[in-house]
N, C-alpha and C positions, 0 to 999 in steps of 0.2 A: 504494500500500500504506500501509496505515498502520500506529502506532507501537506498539511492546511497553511494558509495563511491567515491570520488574523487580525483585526486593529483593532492597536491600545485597549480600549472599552469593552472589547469581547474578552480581552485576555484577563485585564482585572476582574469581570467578572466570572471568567470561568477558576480566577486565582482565587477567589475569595468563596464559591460556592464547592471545588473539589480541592478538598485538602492533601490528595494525594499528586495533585501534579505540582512539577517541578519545574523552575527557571532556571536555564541555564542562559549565563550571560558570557558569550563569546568574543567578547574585545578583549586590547591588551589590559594590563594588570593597573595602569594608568589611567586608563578611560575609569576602568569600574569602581577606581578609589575616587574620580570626581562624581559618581552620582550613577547608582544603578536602582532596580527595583527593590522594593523590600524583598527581604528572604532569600535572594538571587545566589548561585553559584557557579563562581568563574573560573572557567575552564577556556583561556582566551587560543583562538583559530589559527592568530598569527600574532606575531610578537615586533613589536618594535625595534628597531637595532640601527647604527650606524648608515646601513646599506637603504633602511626603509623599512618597508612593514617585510617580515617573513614570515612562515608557514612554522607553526608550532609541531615539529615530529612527531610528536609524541601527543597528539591530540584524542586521538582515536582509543588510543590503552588509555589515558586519563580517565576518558569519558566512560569506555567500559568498564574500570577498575572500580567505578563508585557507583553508577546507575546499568540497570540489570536492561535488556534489550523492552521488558513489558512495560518499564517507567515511564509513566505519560510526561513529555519533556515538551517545555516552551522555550525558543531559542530567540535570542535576542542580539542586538549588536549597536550600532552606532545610527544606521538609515535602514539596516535587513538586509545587505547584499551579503555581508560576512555571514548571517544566523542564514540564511537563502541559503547558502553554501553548505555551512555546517549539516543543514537537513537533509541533502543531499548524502553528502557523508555517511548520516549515520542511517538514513534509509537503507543505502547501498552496505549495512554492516548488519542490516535486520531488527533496527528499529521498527516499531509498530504506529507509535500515538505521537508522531511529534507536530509543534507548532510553529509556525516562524511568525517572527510580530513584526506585523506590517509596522514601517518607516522605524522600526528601530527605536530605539533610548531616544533620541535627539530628532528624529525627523529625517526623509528622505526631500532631497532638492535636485531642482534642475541646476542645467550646464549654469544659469544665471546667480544661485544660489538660492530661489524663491523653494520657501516651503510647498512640497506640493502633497507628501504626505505625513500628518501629521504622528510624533511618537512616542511614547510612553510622558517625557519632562513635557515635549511642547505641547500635549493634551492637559497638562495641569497634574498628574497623579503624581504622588506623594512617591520621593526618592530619599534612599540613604547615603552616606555616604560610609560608613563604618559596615563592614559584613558584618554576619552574625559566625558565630562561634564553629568554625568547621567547615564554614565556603568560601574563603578566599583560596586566592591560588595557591597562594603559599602553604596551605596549611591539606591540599588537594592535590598536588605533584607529588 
């Protein structure tokens, strides 16, 4: 099967009425200490570096080492091309229930920079900046 898309407003609600699913926030370790969702767990896709953004190797074992292929999983990023991707990934690994959140943490924009879809912060919902005890990356590697 493959993966849904969602916006912002379908995700909080389906975050707040099924306690079993899970957020995963796929930017680098930078992005998600400025402001991700509550509860979120960063497992980031690619990594910041000297060269630019790269491809975290070890993305895949992370993600399987903590969440089981049946775990209903929301994927998230910065506008949703990286959490796009991610979904992709982990469908083609035998995930079942995952979500990609339309426009991302921060909103998707044209070549101009105009918002065109809106994302988790620019819809107004409530962001942390502190993880919670056991989802940061750090503490997930």
């Amino acid at each position: 099967m493959s993966h849904e898309t969602q916006k912002p407003g379908e995700v909080r609600a389906r975050l707040a009425a099924e306690p079993d699913l899970v957020f995963l926030d796929v930017r680098s370790v930078e992005e998600f200490e400025q402001g991700h969702v509550p509860g979120a767990y960063n497992t980031p896709l690619l990594f910041r570096t000297n060269l630019g953004m790269q491809p975290n190797p070890a993305f895949l074992a992370e993600v399987e080492r903590h969440f089981a292929r049946a775990t209903k999983l929301v994927l998230g990023c910065r506008s949703g091309v990286r959490s796009e991707r991610a979904c992709e990934l982990l469908t083609a690994r035998g995930y079942t229930t995952l979500v990609n959140l339309a426009g991302g943490f921060h909103g998707a924009t044209d070549p101009t920079g105009r918002l065109v879809e809106p994302g988790w912060a620019s819809a107004g919902f409530e962001s942390r900046q502190q993880a919670e005890p056991g989802r940061s990356y750090a503490e997930l590697r």
